[in-house]
TILUM-286104 format. One record per atom (N, C-alpha, C): residue in three letters; atom name; x, y, z. Coordinates in steps of 0.02 Angstrom, whole numbers, plus 50000, padded with zeros to 5 digits. Atoms other than C-alpha are relative to their C-alpha. Layout:
REM TILUM-286104
{"ala","CA",{X,Y,Z}}
...
This chain:
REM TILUM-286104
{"unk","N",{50032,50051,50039}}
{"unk","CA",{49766,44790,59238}}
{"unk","C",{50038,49993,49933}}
{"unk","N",{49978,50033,50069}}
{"unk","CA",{49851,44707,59088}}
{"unk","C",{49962,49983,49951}}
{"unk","N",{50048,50021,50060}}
{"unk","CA",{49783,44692,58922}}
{"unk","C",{50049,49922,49962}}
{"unk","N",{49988,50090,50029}}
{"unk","CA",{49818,44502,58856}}
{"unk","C",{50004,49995,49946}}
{"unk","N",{49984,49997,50061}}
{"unk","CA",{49884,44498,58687}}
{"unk","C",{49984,49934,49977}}
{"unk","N",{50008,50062,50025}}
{"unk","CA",{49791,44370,58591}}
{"unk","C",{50038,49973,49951}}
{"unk","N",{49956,50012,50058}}
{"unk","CA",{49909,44263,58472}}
{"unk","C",{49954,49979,49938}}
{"unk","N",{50045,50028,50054}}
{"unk","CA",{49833,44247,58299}}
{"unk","C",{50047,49953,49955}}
{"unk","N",{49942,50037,50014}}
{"unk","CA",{49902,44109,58207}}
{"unk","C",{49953,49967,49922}}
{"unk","N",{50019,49999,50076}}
{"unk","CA",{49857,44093,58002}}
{"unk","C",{50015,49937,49968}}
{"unk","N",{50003,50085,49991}}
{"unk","CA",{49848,43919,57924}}
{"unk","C",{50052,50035,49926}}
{"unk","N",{49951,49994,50058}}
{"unk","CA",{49978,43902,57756}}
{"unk","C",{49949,50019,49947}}
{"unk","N",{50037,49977,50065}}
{"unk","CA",{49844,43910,57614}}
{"unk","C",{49972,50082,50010}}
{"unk","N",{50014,49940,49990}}
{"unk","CA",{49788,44101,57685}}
{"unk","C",{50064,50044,49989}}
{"unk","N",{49934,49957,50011}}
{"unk","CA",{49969,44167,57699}}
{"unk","C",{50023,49984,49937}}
{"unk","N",{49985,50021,50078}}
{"unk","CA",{49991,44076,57518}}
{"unk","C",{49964,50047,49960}}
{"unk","N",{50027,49951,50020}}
{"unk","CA",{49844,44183,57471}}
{"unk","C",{50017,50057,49996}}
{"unk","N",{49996,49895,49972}}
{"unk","CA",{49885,44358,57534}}
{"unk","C",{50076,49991,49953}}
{"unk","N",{49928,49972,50008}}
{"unk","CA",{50073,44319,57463}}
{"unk","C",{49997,49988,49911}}
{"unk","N",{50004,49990,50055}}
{"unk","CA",{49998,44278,57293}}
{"unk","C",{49949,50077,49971}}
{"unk","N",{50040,49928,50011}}
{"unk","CA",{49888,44432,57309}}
{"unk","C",{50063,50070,49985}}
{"unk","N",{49931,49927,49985}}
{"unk","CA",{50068,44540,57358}}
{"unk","C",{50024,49979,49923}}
{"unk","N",{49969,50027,50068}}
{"unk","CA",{50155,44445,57201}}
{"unk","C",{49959,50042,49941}}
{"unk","N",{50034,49954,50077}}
{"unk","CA",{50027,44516,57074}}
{"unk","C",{49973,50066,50013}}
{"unk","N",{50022,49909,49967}}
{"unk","CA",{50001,44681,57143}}
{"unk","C",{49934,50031,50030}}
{"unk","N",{50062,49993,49973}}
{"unk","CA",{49835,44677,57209}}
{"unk","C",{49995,50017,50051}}
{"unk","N",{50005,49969,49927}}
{"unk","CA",{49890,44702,57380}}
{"unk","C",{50063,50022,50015}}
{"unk","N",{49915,49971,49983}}
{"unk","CA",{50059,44791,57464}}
{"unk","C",{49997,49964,50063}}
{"unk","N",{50005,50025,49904}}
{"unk","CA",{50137,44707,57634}}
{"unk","C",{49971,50049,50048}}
{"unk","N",{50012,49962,49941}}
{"unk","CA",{50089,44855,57704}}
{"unk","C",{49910,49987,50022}}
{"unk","N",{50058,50008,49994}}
{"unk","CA",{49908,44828,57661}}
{"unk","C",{49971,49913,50046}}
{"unk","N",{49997,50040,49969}}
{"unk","CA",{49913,44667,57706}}
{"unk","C",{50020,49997,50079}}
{"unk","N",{49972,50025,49935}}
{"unk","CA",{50002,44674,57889}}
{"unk","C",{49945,50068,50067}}
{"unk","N",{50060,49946,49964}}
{"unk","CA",{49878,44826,57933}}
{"unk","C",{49932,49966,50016}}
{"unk","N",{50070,50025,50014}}
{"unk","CA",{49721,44728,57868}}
{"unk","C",{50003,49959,50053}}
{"unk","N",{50009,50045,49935}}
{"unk","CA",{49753,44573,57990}}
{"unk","C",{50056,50011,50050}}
{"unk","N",{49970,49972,49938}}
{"unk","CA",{49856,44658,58116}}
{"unk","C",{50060,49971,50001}}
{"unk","N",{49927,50038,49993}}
{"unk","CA",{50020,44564,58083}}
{"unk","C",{50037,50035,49996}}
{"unk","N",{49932,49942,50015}}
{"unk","CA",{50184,44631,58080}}
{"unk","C",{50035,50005,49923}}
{"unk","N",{49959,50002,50072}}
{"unk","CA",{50285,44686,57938}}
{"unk","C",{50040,49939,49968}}
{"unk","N",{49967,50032,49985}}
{"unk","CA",{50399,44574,57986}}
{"unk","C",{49985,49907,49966}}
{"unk","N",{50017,50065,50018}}
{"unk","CA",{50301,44411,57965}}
{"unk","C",{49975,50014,49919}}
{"unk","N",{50018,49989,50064}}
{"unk","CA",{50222,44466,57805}}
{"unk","C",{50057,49986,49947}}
{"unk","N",{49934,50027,50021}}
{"unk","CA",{50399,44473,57746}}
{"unk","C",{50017,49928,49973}}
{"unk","N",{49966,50069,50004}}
{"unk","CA",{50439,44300,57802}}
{"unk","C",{49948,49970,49966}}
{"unk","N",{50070,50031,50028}}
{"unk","CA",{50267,44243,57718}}
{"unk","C",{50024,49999,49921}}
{"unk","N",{49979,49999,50073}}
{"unk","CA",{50324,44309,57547}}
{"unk","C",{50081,49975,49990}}
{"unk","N",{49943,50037,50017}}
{"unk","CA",{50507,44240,57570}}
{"unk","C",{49971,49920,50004}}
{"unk","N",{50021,50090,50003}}
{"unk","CA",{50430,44043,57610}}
{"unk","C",{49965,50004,49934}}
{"unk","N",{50033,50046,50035}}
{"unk","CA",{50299,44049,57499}}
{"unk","C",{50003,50045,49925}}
{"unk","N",{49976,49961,50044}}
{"unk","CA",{50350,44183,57362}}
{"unk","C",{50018,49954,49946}}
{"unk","N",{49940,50037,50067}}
{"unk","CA",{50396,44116,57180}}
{"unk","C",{50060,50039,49980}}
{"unk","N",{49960,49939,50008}}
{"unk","CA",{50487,44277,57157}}
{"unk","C",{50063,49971,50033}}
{"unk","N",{49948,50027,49961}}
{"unk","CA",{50676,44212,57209}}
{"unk","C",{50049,50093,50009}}
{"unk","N",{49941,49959,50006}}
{"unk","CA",{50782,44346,57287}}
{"unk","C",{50059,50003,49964}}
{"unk","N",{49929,49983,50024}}
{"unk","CA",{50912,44430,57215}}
{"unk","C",{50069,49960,50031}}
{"unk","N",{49938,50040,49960}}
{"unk","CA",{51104,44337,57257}}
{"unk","C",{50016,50066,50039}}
{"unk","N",{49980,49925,49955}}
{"unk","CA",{51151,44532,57314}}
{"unk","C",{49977,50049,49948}}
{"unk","N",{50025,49945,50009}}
{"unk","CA",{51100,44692,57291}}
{"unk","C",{50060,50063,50016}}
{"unk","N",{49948,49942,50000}}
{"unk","CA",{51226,44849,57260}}
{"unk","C",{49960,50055,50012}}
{"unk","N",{50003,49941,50002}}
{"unk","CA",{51205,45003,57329}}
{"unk","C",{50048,50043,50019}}
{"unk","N",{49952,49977,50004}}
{"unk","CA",{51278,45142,57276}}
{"unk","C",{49987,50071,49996}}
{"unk","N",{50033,49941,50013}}
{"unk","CA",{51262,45328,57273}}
{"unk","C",{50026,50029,49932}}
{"unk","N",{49988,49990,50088}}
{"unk","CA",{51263,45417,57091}}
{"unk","C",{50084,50027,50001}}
{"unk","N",{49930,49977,50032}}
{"unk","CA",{51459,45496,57118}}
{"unk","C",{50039,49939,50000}}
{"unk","N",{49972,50049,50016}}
{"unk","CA",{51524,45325,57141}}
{"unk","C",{49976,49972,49949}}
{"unk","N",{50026,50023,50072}}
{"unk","CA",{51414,45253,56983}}
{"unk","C",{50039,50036,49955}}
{"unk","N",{49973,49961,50034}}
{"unk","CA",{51480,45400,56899}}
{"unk","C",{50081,49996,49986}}
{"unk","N",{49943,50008,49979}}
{"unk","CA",{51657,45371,56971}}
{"unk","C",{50036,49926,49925}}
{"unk","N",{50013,50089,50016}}
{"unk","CA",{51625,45164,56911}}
{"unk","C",{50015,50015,49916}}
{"unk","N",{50015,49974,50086}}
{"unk","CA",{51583,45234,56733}}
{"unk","C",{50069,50037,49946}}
{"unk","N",{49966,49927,50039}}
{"unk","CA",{51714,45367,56703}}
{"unk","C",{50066,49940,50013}}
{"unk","N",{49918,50040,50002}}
{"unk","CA",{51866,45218,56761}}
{"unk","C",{49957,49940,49927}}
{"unk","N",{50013,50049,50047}}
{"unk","CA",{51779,45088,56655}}
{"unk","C",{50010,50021,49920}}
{"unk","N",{49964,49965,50076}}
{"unk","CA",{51810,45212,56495}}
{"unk","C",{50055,50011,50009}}
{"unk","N",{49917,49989,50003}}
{"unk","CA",{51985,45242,56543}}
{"unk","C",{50044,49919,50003}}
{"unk","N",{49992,50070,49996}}
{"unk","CA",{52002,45055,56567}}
{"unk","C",{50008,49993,49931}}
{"unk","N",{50020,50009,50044}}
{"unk","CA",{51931,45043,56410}}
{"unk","C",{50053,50016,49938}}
{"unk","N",{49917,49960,50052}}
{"unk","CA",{52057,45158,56325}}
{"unk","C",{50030,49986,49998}}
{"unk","N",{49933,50029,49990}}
{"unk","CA",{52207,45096,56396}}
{"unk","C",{50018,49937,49972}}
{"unk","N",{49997,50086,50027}}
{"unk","CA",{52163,44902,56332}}
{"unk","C",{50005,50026,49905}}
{"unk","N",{49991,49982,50073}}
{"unk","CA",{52137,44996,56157}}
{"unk","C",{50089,50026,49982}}
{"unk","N",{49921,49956,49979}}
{"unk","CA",{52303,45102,56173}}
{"unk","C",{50058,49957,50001}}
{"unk","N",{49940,50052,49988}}
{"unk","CA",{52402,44935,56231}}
{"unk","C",{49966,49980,49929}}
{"unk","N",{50006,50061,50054}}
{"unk","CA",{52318,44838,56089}}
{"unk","C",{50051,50036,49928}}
{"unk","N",{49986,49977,50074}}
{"unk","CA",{52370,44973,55953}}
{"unk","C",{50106,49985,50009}}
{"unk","N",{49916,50016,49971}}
{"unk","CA",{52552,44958,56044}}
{"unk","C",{50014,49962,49993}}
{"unk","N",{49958,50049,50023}}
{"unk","CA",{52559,44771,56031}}
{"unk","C",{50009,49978,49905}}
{"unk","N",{49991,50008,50084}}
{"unk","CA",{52519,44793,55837}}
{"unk","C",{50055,50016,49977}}
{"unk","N",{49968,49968,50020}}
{"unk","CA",{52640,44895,55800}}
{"unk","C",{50071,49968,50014}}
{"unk","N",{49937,50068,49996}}
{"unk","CA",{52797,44778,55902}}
{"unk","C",{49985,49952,49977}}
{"unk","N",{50015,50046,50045}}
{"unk","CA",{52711,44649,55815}}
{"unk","C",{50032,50004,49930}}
{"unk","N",{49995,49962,50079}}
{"unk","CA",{52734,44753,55633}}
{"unk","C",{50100,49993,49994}}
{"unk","N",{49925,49983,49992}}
{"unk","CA",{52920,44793,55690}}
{"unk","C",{50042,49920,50019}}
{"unk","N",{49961,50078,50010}}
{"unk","CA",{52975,44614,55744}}
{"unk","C",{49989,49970,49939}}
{"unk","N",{49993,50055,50068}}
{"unk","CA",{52909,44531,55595}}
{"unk","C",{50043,50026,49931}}
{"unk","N",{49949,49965,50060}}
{"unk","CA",{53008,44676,55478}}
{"unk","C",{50059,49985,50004}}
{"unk","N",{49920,50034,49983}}
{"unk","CA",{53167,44625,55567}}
{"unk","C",{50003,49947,49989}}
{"unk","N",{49977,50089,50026}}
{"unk","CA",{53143,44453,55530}}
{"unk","C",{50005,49999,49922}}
{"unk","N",{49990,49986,50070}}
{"unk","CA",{53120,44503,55347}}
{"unk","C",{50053,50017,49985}}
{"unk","N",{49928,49961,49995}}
{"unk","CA",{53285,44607,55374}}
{"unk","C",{50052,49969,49983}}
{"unk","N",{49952,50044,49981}}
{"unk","CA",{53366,44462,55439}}
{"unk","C",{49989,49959,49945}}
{"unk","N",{49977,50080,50044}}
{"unk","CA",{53315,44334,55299}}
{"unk","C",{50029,50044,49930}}
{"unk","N",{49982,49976,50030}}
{"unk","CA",{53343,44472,55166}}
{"unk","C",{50065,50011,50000}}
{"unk","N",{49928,50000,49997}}
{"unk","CA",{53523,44519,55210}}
{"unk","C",{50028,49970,50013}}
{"unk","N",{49967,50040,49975}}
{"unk","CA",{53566,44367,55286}}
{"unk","C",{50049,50006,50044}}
{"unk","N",{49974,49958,49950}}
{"unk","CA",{53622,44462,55430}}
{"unk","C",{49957,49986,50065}}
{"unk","N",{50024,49975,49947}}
{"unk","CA",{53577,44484,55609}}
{"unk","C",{50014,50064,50016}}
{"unk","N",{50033,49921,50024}}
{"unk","CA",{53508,44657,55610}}
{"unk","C",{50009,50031,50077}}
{"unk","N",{49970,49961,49951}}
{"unk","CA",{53509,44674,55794}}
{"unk","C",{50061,49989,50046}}
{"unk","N",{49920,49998,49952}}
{"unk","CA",{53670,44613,55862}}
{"unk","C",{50041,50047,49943}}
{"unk","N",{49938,49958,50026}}
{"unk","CA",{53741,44732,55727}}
{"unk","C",{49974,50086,50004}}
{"unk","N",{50010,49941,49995}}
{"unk","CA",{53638,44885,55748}}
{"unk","C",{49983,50014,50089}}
{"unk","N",{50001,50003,49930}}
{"unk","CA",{53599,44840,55941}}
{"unk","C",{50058,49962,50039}}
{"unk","N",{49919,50046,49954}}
{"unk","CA",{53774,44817,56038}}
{"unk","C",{49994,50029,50066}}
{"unk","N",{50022,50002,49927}}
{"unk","CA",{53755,44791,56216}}
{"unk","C",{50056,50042,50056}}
């Protein structure tokens, strides 16, 4: 003998209800899909249709030695952009003294101290 699975089928303003009940914390899907026997599943799709809440675009997961990993290059990143910057000051400092060089002596400073 077979038992006959009745289909229950919920009108939009009830599943609007229960998914504004989940929204403000009054109820959990779980409470909800237990209480009227539904699946997890639909409860789900109840709060994705009628949900104001908009999913996330993506979601990262990650375990803490790669966060940690993420963290510890992003300060060495960090360094290295400081490190180059103090480097381009400094060929900055040194070209513009040679141009001083050059209008002061009225010389070219490195075709006479730089010979190829």
């Amino acid at each position: 003998m077979s038992t006959k699975r009745t289909r229950k089928v919920f009108s939009e303003s009830f599943k609007k209800q229960k998914v504004e009940l989940i929204e403000s914390g009054k109820l959990t899907t779980g409470s909800v899909a237990t209480q009227f026997d539904v699946s997890y599943t639909a409860v789900y799709q109840w709060v994705k249709k009628y949900g104001k809440a908009t999913p996330p675009d993506r979601i990262v997961i990650e375990s803490d030695s790669d966060y940690l990993k993420v963290l510890e290059l992003q300060k060495d990143k960090s360094n290295l952009e400081r490190i180059v910057g103090k480097q381009q000051i400094k060929i900055d400092y040194y070209e513009t003294l040679i141009e001083m060089i050059k209008e002061h002596y009225k010389e070219d400073m490195e075709k006479k101290f730089l010979k190829k």
